[in-house]
C-alpha positions in Angstrom: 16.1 36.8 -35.4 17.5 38.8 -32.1 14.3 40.0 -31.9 12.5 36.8 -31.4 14.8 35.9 -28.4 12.9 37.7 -25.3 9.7 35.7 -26.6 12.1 32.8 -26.5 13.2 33.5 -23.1 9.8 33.6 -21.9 8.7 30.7 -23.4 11.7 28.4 -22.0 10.8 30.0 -18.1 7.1 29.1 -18.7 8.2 25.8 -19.6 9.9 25.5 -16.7 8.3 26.9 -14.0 5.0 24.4 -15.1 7.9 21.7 -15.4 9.1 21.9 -11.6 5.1 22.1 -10.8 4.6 18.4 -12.5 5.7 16.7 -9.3 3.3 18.4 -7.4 0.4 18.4 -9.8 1.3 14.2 -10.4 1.3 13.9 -6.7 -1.8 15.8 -6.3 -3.5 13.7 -9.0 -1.9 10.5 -7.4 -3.9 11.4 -4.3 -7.2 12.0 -5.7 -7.3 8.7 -7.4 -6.4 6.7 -4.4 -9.3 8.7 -2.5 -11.4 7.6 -5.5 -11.1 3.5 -5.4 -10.3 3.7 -1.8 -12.3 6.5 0.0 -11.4 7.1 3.4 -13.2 5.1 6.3 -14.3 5.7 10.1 -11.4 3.8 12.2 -14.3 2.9 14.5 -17.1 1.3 12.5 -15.7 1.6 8.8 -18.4 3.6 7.4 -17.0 5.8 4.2 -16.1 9.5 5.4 -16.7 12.8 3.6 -13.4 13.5 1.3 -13.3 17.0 4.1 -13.5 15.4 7.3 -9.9 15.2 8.9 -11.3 13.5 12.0 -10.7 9.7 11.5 -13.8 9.2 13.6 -17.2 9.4 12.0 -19.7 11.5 14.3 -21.3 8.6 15.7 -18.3 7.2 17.0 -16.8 10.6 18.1 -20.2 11.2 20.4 -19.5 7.5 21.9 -15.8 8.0 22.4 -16.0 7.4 26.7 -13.1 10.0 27.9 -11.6 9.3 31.5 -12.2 12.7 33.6 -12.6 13.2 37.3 -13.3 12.0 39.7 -10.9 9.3 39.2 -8.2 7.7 41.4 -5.3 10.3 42.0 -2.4 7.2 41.7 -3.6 4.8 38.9 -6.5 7.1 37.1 -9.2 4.7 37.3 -12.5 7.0 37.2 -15.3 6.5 39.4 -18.7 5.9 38.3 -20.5 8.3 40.7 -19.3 12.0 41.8 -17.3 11.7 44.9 -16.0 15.2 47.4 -12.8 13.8 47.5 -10.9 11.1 45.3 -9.6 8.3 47.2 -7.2 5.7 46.3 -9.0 2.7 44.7 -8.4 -0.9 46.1 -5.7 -1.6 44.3 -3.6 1.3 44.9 -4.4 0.8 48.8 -2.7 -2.8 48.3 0.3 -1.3 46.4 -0.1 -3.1 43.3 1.5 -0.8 41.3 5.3 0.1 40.9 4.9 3.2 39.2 4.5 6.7 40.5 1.2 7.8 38.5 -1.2 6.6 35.6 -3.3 7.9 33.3 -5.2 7.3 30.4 -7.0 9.1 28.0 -10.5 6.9 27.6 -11.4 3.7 28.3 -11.1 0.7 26.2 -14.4 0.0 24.7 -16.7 1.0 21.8 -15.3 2.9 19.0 -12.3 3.7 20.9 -11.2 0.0 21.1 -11.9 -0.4 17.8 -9.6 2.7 16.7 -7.0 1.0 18.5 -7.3 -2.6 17.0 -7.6 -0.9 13.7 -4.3 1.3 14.2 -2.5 -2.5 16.4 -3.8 -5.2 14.3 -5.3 -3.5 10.9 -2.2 -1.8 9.8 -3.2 1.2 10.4 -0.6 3.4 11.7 -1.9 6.7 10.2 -3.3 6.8 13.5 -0.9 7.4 15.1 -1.2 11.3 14.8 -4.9 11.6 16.3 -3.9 8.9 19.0 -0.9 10.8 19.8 -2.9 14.2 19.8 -5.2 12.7 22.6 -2.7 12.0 24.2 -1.1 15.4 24.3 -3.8 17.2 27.2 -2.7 14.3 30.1 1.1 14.2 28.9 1.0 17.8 29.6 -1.1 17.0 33.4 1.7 14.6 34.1 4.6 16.7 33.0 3.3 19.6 35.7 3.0 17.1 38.0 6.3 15.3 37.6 9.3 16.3 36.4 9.8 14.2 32.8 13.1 13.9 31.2 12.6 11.2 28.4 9.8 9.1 27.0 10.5 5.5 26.9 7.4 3.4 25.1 6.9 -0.4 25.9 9.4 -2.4 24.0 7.6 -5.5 21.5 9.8 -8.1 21.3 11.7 -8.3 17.9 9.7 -11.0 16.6 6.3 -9.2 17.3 8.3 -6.0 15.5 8.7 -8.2 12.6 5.2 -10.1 12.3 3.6 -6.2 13.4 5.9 -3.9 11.0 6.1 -1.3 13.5 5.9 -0.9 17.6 2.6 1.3 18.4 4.2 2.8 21.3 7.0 3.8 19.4 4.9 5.7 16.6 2.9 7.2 19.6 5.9 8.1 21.5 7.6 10.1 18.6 4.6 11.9 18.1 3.9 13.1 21.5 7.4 13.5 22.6 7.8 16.4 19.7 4.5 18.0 20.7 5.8 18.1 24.3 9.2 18.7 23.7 10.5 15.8 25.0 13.2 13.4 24.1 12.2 10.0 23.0 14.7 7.3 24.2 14.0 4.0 22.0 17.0 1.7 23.2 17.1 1.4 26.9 14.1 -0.8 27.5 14.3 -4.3 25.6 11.7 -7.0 25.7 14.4 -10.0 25.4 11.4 -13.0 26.5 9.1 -13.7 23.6 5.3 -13.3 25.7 2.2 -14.8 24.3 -0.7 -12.2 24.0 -2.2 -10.9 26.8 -5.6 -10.6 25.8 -8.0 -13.8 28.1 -5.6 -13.9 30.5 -6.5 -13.5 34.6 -4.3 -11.2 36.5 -1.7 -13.5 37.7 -1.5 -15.2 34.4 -0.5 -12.2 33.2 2.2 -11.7 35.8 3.8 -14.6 35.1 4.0 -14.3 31.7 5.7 -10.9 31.2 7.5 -11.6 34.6 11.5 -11.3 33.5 10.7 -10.4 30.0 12.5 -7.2 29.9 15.7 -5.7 30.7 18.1 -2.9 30.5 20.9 -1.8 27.9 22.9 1.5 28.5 21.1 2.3 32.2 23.0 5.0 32.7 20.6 6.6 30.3 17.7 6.0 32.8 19.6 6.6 36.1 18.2 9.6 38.2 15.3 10.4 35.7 12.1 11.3 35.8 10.5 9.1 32.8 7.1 9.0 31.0 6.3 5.4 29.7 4.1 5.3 27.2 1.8 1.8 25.7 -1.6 1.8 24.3 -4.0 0.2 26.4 -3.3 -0.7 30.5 -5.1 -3.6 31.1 -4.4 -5.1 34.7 -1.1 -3.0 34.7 1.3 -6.0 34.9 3.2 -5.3 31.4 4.1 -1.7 32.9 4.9 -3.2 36.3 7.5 -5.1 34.7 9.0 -2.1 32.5 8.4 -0.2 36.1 10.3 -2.7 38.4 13.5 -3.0 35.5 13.3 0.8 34.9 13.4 1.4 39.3 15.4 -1.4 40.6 18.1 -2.1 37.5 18.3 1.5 36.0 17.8 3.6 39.2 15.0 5.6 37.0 13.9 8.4 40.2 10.2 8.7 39.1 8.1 6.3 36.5 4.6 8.1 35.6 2.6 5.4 32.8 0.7 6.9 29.9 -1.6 5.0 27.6 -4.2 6.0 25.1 -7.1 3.9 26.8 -7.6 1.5 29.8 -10.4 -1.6 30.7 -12.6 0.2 33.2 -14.9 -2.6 35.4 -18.6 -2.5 34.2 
């Protein structure tokens, strides 16, 4: 009988070691099925992609991807369409449109890089947050050379968008980036306290008015003599980030406001 309880031993630690692997084996399984009945799609035209690819872009769409590089305007980071010696201001920056110190984006908003974003916005999709974020990450780093950054602060949505949406983009992008760059994130000063209607259609004073007043301030001591990164998806006409800008400058006393987004509209 003694002489049966080494093999006994053995047997129970067997039996457990395979027992505290079930999680992971179930999990594993768990995963494969799902990739089964729901295999993984391009964010940009929805095509099925290979089980392997960890891009969330299908080649196609990759090669189309239009990525903002010089020459483009030093202030706002709207690119040219033909080389140039030197950058100059474009017209709007000469009229001192824009409240913020600097802009830039990482593409522009078309093709399979709008869709990505609509997919990730509208579709639910906030998986994508970790390849936006990771485009992201290259001009984060340009503007944190440039500028000295001490928080990230992404557009707010207004609490009833949060709810319809289920999450803010900006936020999701904001966490991401700010722990690749090591910088803190700083979710609770900027409110949107106005409910807006969408954006999208409107002309560039229509847009003004309507996110005119729609944000304020809570706890500005948190923003007072800082050098902040605000982060959104897409600049459009600017006038959403003017309005963060202005509340950030004139009611905080913020000392530099550089904007980030993941794409802009660029003029045909």
């Amino acid at each position: 009988m003694g002489s049966n309880k080494p093999n006994l031993r053995r047997a129970t630690a067997h039996i457990q070691k395979w027992a505290h692997r079930l999680p992971d084996l179930a999990a594993g399984l768990v995963q494969e099925l799902v990739l089964f009945i729901y295999p993984p799609t391009c964010a940009g035209c929805g095509q099925p992609l290979h089980s392997d690819q960890s891009e969330p872009l299908c080649p196609d769409c990759l090669r189309t991807l239009e990525l903002i590089s010089e020459p483009y305007c030093p202030v706002c980071g709207v690119p040219y369409s033909t080389e140039i010696p030197n950058p100059h201001l474009c017209g709007d920056c000469l009229g001192g449109i824009h409240y913020f110190d600097r802009a830039r984006s990482t593409g522009c908003y078309r093709g399979s890089l709008r869709e990505v974003l609509h997919r990730f916005k509208y579709g639910g999709r906030s998986s994508l947050a970790r390849p936006l974020a990771q485009m992201l990450t290259a001009p984060g780093k340009h503007l944190s050379q440039l500028h000295k950054i001490d928080c990230i602060i992404p557009v707010p949505l207004h609490p009833r968008r949060l709810r319809q949406r289920g999450f803010n983009q900006a936020s999701l992008l904001a966490r991401r980036l700010g722990s690749a760059l090591k910088i803190p994130v700083n979710y609770g000063s900027l409110k949107r306290y106005r409910w807006t209607e969408p954006q999208t259609g409107l002309s560039r004073r229509q847009r003004a008015a309507n996110v005119k007043g729609a944000f304020s301030l809570k706890a500005a001591e948190r923003v007072r003599g800082k050098g902040i990164l605000l982060l959104d998806d897409v600049l459009t006409t600017g006038e959403t980030v003017n309005q963060c800008v202005r509340v950030l400058k004139k009611d905080g006393g913020a000392k530099e406001v550089v904007v980030l987004t993941v794409a802009r509209t660029v003029a045909m």
